[in-house]
Backbone as a chain_set.jsonl record, in Angstrom:
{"seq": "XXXXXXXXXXXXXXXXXXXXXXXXXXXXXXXXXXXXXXXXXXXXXXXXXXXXXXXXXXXXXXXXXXXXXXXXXXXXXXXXXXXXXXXXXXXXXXXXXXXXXXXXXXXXXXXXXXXXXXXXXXXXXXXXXXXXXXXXXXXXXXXXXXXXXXXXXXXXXXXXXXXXXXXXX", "coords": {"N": [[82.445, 24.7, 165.954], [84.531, 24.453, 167.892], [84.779, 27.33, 168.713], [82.322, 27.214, 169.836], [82.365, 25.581, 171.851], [84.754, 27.108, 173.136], [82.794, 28.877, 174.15], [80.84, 27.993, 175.696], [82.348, 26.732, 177.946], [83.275, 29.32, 178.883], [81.144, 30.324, 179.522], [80.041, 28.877, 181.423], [82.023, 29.037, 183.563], [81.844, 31.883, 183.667], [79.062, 31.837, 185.232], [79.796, 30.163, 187.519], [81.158, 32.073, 188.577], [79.409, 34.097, 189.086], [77.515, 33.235, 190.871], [79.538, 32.8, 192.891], [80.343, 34.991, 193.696], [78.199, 36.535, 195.02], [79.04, 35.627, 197.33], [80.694, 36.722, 198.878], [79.832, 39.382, 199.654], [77.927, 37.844, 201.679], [79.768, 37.15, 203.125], [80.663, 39.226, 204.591], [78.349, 40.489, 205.063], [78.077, 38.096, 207.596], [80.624, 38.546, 209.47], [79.778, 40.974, 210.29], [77.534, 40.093, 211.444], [78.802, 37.986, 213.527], [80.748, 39.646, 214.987], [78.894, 41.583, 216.08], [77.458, 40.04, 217.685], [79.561, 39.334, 219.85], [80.236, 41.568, 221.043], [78.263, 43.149, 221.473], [76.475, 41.227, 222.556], [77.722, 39.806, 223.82], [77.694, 37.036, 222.771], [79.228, 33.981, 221.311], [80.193, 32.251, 218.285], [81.262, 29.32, 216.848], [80.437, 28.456, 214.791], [79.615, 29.892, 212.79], [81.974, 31.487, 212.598], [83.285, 29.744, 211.029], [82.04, 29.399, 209.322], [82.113, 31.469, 207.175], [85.131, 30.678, 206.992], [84.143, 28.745, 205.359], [82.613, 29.986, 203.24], [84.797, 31.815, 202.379], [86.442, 30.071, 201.379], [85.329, 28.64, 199.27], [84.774, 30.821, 197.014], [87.27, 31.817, 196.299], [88.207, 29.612, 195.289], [86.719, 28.817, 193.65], [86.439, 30.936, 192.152], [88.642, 31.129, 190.705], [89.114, 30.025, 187.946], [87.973, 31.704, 186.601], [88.944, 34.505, 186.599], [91.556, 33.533, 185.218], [89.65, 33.931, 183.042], [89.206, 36.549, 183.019], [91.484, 37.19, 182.464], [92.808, 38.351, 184.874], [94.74, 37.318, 186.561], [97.653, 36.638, 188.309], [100.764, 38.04, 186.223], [104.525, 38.093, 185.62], [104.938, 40.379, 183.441], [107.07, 41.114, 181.961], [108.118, 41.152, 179.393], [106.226, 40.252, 177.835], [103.705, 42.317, 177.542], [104.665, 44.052, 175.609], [104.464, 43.003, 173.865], [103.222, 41.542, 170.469], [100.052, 40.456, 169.341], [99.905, 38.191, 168.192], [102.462, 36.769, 169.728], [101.683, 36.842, 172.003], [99.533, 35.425, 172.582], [100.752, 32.809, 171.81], [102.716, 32.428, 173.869], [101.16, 31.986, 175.801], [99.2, 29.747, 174.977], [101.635, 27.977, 174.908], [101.983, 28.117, 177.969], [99.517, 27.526, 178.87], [99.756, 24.6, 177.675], [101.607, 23.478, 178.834], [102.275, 24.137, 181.637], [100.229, 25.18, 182.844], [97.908, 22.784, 182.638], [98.972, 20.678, 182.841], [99.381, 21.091, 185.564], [96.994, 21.409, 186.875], [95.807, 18.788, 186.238], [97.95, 17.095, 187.946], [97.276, 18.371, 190.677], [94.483, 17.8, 190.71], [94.551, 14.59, 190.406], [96.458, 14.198, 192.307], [95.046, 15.159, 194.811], [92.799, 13.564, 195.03], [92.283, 11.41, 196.79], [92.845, 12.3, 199.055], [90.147, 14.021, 199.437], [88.706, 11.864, 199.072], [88.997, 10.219, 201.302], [88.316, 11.94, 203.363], [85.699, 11.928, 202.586], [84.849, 9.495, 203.024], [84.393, 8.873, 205.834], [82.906, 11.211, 206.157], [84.009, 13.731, 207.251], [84.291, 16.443, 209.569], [83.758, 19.316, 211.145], [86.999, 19.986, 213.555], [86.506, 21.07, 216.278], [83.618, 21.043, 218.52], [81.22, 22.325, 218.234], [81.031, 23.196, 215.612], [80.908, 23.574, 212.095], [79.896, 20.668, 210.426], [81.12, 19.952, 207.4], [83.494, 19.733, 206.426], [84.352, 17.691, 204.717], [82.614, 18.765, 202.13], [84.026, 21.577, 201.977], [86.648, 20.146, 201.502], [86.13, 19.378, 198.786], [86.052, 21.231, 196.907], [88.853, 21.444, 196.409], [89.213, 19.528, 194.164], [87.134, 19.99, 192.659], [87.876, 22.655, 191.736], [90.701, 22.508, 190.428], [89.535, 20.856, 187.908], [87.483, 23.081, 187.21], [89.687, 25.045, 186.48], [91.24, 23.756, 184.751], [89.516, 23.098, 182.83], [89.24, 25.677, 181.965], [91.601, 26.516, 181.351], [91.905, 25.041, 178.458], [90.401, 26.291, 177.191], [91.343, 29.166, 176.883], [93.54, 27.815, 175.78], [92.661, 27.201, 173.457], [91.182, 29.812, 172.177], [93.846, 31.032, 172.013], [95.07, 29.326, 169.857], [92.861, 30.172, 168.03], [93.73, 32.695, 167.555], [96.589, 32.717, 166.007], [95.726, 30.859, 164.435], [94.629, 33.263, 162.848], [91.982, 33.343, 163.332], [89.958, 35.307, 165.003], [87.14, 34.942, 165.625], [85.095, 34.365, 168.125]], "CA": [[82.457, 23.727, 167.039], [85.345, 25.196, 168.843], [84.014, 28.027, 169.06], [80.797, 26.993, 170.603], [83.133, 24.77, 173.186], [85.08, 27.985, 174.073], [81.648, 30.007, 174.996], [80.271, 26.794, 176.993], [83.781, 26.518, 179.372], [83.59, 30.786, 179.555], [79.6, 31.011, 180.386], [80.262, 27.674, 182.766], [83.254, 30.13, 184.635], [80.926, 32.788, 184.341], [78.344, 31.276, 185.866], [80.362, 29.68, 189.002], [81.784, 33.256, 189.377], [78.257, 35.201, 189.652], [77.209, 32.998, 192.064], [80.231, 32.72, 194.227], [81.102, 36.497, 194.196], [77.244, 36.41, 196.345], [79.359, 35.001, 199.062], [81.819, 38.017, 199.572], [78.606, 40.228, 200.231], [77.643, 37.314, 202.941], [80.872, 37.245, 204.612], [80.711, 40.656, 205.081], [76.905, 40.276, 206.644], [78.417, 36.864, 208.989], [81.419, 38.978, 209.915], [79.252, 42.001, 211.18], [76.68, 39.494, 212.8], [79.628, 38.08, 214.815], [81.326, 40.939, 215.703], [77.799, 42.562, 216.717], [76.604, 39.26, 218.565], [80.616, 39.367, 220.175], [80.18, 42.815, 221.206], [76.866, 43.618, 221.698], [75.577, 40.584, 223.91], [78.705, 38.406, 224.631], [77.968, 35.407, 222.41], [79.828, 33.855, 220.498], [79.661, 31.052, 217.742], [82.076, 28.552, 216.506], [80.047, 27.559, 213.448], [79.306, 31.341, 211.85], [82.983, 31.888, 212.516], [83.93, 28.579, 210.738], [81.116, 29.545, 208.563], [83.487, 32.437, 207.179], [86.135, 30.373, 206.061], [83.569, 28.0, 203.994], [82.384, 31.101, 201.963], [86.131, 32.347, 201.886], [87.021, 28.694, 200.084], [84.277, 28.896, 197.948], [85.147, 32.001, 196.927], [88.855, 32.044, 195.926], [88.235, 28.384, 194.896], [85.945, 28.488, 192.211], [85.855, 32.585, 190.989], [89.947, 31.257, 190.136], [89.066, 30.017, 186.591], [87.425, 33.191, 186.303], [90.281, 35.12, 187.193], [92.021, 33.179, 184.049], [89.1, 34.026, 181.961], [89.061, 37.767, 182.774], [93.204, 38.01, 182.346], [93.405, 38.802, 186.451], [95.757, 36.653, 186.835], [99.443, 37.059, 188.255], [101.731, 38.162, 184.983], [105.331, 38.809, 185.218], [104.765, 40.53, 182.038], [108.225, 42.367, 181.174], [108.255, 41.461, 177.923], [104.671, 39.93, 177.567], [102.671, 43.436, 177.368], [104.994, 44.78, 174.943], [104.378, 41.713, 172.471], [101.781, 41.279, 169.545], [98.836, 39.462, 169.732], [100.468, 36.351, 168.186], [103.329, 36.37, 170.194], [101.156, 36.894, 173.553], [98.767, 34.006, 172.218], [101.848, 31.846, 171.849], [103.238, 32.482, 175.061], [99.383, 31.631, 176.216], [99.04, 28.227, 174.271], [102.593, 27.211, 175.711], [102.057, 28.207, 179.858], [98.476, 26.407, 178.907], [100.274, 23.418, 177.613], [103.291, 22.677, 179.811], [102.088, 24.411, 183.196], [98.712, 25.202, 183.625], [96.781, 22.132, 182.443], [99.682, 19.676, 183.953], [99.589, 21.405, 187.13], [95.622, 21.233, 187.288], [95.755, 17.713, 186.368], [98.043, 17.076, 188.825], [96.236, 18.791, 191.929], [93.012, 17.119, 190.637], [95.004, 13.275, 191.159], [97.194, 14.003, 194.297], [93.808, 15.985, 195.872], [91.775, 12.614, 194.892], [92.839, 10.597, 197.958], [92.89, 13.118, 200.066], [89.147, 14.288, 199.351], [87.628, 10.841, 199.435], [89.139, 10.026, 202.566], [87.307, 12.816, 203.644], [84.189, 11.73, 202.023], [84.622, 7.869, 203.681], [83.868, 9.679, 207.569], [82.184, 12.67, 206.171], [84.777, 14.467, 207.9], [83.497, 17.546, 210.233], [84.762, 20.015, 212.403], [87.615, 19.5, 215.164], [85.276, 21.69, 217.19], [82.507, 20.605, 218.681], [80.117, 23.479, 217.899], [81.764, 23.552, 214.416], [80.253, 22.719, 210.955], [80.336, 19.293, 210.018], [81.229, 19.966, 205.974], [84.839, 19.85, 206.243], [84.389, 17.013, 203.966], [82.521, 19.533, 201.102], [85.182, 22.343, 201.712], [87.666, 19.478, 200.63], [85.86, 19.057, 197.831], [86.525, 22.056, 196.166], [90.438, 21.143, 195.627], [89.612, 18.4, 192.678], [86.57, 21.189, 191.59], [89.148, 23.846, 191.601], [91.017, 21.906, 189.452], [88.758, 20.809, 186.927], [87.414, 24.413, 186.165], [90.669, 26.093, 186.047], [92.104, 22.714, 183.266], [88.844, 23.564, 181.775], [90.207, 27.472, 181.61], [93.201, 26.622, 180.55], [91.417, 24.464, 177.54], [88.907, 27.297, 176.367], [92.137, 29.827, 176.554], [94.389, 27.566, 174.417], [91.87, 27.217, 172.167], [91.608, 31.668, 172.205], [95.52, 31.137, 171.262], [95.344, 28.569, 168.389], [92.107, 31.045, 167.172], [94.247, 34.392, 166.872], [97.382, 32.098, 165.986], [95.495, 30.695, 162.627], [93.692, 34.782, 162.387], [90.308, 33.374, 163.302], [89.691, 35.498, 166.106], [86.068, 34.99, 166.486], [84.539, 33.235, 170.053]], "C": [[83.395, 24.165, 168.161], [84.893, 26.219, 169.378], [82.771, 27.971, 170.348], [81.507, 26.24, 171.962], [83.771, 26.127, 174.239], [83.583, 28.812, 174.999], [81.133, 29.366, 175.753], [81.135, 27.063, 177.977], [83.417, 28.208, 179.845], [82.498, 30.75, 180.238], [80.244, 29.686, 181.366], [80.872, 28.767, 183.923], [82.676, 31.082, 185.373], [79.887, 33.092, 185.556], [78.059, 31.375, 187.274], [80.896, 31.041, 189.791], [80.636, 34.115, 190.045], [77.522, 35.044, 190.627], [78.017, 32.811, 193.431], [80.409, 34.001, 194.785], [79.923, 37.133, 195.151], [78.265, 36.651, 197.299], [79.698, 36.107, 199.655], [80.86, 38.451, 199.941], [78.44, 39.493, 201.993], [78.709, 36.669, 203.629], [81.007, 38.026, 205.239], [79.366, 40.681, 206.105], [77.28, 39.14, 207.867], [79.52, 37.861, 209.444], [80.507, 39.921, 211.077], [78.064, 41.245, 212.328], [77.665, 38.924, 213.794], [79.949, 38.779, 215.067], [79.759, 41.877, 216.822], [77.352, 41.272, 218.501], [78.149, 39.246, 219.957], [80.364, 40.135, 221.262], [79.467, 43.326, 221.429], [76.292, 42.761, 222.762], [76.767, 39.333, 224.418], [78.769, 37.333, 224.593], [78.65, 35.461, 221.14], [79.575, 32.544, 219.659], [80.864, 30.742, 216.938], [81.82, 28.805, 214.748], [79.69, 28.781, 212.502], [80.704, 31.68, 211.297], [83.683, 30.624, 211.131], [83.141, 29.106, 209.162], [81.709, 30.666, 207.298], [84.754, 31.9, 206.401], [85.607, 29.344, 205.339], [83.624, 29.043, 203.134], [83.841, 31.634, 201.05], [86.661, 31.339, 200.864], [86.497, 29.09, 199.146], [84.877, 29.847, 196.991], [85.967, 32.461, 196.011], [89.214, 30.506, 194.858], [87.697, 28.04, 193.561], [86.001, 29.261, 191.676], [87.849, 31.946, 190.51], [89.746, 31.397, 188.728], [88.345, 31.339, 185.825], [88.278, 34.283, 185.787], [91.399, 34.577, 186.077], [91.942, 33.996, 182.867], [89.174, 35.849, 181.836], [90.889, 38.335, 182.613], [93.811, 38.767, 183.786], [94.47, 37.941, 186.923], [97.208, 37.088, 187.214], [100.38, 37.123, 186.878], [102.806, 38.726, 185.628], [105.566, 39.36, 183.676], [106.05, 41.688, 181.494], [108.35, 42.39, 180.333], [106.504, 41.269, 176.978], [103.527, 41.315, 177.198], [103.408, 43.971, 176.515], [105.096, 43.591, 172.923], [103.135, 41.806, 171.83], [101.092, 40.478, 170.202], [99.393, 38.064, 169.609], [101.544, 36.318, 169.129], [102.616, 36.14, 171.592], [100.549, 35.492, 173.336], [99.863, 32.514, 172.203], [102.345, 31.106, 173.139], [102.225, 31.552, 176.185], [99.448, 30.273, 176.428], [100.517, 27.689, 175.102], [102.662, 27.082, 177.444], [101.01, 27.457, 179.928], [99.007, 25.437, 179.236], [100.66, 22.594, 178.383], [103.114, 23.324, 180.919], [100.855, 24.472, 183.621], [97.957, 23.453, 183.903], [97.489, 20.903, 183.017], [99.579, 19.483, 185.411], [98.129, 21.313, 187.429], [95.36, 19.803, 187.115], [96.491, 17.052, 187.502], [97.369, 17.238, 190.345], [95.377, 17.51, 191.885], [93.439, 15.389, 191.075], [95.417, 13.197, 192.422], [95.743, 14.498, 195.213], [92.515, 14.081, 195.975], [91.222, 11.842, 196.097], [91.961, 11.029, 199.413], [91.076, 13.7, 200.49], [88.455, 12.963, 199.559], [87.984, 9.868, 200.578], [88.04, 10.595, 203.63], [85.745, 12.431, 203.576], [83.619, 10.427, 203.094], [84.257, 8.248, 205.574], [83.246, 10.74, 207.434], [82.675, 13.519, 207.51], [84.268, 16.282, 208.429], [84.489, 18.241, 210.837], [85.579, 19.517, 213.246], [86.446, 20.363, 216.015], [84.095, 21.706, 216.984], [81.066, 21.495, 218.301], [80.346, 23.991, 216.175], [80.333, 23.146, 213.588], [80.815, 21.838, 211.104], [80.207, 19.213, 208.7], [83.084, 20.103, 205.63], [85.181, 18.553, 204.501], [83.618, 17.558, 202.46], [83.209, 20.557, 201.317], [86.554, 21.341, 201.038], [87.362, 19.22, 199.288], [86.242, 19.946, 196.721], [87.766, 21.937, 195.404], [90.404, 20.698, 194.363], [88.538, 19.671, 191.723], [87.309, 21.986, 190.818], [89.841, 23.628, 190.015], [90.784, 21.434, 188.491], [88.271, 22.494, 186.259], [88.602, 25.112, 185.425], [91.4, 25.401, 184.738], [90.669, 23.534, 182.37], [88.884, 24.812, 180.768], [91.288, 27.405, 180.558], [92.921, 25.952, 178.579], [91.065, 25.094, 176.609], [90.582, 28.363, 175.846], [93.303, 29.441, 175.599], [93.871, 27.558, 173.148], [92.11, 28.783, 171.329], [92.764, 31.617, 171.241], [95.181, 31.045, 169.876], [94.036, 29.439, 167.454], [92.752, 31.648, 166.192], [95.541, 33.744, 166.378], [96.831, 31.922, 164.348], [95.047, 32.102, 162.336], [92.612, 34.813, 162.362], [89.956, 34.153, 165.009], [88.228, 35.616, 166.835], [85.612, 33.843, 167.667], [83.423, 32.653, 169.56]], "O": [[82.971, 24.215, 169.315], [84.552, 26.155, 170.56], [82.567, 28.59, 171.393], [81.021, 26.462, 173.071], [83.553, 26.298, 175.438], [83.513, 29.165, 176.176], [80.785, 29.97, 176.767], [80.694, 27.667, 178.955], [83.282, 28.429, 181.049], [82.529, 31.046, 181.433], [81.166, 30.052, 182.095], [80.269, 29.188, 184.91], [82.659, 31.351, 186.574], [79.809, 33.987, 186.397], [77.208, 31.912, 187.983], [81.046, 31.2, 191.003], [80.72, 34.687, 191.132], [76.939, 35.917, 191.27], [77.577, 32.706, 194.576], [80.589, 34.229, 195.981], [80.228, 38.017, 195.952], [78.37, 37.676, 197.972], [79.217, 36.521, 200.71], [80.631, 37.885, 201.01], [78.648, 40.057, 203.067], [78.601, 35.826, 204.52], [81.414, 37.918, 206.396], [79.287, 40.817, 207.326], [76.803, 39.303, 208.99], [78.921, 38.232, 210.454], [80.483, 39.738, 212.294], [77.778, 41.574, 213.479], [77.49, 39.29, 214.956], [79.212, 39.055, 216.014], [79.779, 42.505, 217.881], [77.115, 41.514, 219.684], [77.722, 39.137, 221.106], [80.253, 39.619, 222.374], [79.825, 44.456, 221.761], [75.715, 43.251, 223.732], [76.639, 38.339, 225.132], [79.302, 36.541, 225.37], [78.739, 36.328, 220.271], [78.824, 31.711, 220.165], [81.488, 31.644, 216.379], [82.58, 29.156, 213.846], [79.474, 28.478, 211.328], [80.912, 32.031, 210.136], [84.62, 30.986, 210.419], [83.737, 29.133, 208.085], [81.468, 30.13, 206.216], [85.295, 32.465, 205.451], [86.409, 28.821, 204.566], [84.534, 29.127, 202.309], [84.034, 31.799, 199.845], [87.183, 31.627, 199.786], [86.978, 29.784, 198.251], [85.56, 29.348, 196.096], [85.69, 33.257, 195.114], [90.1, 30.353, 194.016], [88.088, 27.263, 192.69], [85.732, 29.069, 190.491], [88.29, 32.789, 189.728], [90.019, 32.447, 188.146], [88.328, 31.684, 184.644], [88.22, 34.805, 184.673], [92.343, 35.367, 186.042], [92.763, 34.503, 182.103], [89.192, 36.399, 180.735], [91.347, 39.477, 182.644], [94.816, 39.47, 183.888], [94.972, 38.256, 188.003], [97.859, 37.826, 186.475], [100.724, 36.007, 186.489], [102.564, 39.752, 186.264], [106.301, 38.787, 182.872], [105.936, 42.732, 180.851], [108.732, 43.458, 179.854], [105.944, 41.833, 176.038], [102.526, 41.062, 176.528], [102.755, 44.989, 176.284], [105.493, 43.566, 171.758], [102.097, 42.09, 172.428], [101.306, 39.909, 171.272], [99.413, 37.134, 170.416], [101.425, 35.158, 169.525], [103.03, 35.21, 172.285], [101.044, 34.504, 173.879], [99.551, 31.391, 172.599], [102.41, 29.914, 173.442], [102.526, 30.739, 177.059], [99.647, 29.663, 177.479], [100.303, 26.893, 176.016], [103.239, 26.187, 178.062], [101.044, 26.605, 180.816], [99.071, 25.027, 180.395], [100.331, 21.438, 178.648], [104.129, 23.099, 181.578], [100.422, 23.909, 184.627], [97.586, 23.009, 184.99], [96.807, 20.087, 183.637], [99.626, 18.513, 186.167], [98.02, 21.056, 188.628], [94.546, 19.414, 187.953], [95.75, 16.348, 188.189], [97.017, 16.274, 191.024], [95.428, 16.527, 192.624], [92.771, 14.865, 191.967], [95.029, 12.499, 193.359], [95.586, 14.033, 196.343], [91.724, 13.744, 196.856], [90.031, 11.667, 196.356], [91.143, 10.592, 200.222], [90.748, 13.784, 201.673], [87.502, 13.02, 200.336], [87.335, 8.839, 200.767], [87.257, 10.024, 204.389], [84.861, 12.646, 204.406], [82.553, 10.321, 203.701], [83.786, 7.353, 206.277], [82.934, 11.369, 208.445], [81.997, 13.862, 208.48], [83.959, 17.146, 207.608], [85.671, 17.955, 211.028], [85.148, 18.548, 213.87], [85.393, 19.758, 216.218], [83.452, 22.076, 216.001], [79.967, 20.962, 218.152], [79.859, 25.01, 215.685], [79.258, 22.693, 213.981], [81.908, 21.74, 211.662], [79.276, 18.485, 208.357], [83.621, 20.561, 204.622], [85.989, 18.683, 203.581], [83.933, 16.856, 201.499], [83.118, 20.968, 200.161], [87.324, 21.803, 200.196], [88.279, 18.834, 198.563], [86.713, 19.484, 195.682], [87.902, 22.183, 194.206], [91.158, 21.108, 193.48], [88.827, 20.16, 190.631], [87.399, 22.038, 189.592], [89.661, 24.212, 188.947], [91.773, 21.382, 187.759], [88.609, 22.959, 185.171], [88.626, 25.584, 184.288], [91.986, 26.051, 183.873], [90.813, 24.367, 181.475], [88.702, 24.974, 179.561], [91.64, 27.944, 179.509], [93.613, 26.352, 177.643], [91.222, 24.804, 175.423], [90.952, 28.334, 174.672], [93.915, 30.214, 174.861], [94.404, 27.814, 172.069], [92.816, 29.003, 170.344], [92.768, 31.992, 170.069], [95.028, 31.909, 169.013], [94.155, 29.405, 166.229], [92.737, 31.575, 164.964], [96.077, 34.816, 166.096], [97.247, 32.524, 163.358], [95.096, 32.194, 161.109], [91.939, 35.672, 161.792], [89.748, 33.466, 166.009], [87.977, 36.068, 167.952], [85.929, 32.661, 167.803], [82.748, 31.911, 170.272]]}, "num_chains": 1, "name": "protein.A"}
């Protein structure tokens, strides 16, 4: 049962990552169409440019829990890479515990407000030529936060696996 919970939360991660990591490709194609349309005929566009830092949210926003799941994550690891499995798993299960899954619960309440404010004006661009999704780029914050607790969930689990010596997924 655990088991089967951790491989749901990883393919879920997976998932959200194979389709966001698309985007990078099509920031790279909106970048070169502005720059070309810039530079080439002297127009310019608000909403491609704006368009740019949706994908970039997206992006960084959702491939995070990913970025958990594949161990990319920031480590000061001075002593951490020179530790066993149980002791790393330990270390794991406790930054889960008492920082990760606090601090994603957190976000996900204080962001609550703040996002369905947003939602109550379907909040748009300051500029007039802008998108009007400012109110789904806010949305991401409480997402964010939900995948990455979910991360943190699947990876304590990982711990308490190799912790009892059941290390299968």
């Amino acid at each position: 049962m655990v088991n089967k919970l951790i491989s749901l939360i990883d393919s879920l991660n997976q998932t959200v990552f194979n389709v966001v990591a698309w985007l990078t490709a099509a920031m790279v194609f909106t970048m070169f169409t502005i720059v070309a349309l810039r530079y080439g005929f002297n127009i310019g566009s608000i909403a491609l440019q704006e368009a740019i830092t949706y994908m970039h949210g997206l992006v960084f926003m959702l491939a995070l829990a990913h970025t958990l799941k594949s161990n990319g994550h920031v480590r000061v690891d001075i002593f951490y890479q020179r530790w066993g499995e149980k002791s790393q798993a330990i270390v794991n299960l406790l930054g889960s515990l008492f920082l990760l899954l606090p601090v994603c619960s957190f976000i996900a309440y204080v962001s609550w407000d703040y996002v369905a404010t947003s939602w109550s004006y379907f909040e748009g661009s300051r500029e007039a030529a802008g998108l009007d999704g400012v109110f789904l780029l806010k949305s991401l914050i409480p997402l964010m936060a939900l995948l990455l607790f979910l991360q943190g969930l699947s990876e304590s689990m990982k711990a308490i696996n190799v912790l009892r010596g059941s290390n299968g997924r």
